[in-house]
C-alpha positions, -999 to +999 in steps of 0.1 A: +723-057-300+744-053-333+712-053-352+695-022-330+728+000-332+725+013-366+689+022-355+704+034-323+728+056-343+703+069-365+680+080-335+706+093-315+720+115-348+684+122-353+679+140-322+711+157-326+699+175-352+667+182-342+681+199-307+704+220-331+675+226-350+656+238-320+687+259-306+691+276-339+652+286-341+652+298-306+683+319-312+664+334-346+633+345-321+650+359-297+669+382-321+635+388-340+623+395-304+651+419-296+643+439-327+608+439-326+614+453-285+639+479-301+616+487-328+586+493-305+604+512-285+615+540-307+578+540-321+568+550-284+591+577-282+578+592-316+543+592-304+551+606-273+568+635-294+539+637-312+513+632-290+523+659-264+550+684-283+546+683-324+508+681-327+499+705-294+525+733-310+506+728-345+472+738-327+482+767-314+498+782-346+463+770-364+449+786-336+468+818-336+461+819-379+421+818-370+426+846-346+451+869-367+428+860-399+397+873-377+412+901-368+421+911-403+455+906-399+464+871-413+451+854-445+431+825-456+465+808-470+481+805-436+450+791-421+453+766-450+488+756-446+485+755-403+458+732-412+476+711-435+502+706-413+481+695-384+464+670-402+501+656-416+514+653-384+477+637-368+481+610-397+519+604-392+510+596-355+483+575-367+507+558-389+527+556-358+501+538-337+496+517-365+532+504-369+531+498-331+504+474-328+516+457-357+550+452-340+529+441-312+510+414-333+540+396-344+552+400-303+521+384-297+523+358-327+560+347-320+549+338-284+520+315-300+490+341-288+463+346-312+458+383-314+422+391-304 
């Protein structure tokens, strides 16, 4: 017995460790999961603003610059600019999609799922 207890130590110190190890990572995903949840979140609330008030409104002022241009009222530089910022707002909800499913990725990656 004397000669297996330093062996016996050394597992059992061993395992210690390793558990603490193991608690400690967990905690580390879980947080990382928290703020991924959080981050994803607030990415969906920005596209909905997007998706059904910013971009709709910037239609209908491109819309309403074609129309007061064709009836000689408006100028080709408001068309422009109406235009311009249609397309800035269509890209930052693209951008927007983009950051979500890359938050959803590393979701998917901390959980051991191989994206598809």
């Amino acid at each position: 017995q004397s000669r297996q207890a330093p062996k016996l130590a050394e597992s059992q110190q061993l395992y210690k460790s390793t558990q603490s190890d193991l608690i400690f990572k967990k905690k580390n995903l879980e947080t990382e999961l928290h703020s991924l949840d959080r981050r994803i979140a607030a990415t969906n609330r920005q596209i909905k603003i997007y998706s059904s008030q910013i971009i709709p409104e910037l239609q209908q002022i491109k819309t309403l610059a074609n129309a007061e241009y064709s009836a000689g009222k408006g100028n080709v530089l408001a068309i422009i600019d109406a235009d311009q910022a249609l397309v800035r707002s269509q890209q930052k909800l693209l951008a927007l999609n983009v950051a979500r499913a890359r938050a959803l990725i590393e979701v998917r990656y901390i959980y051991g799922e191989q994206p598809q």
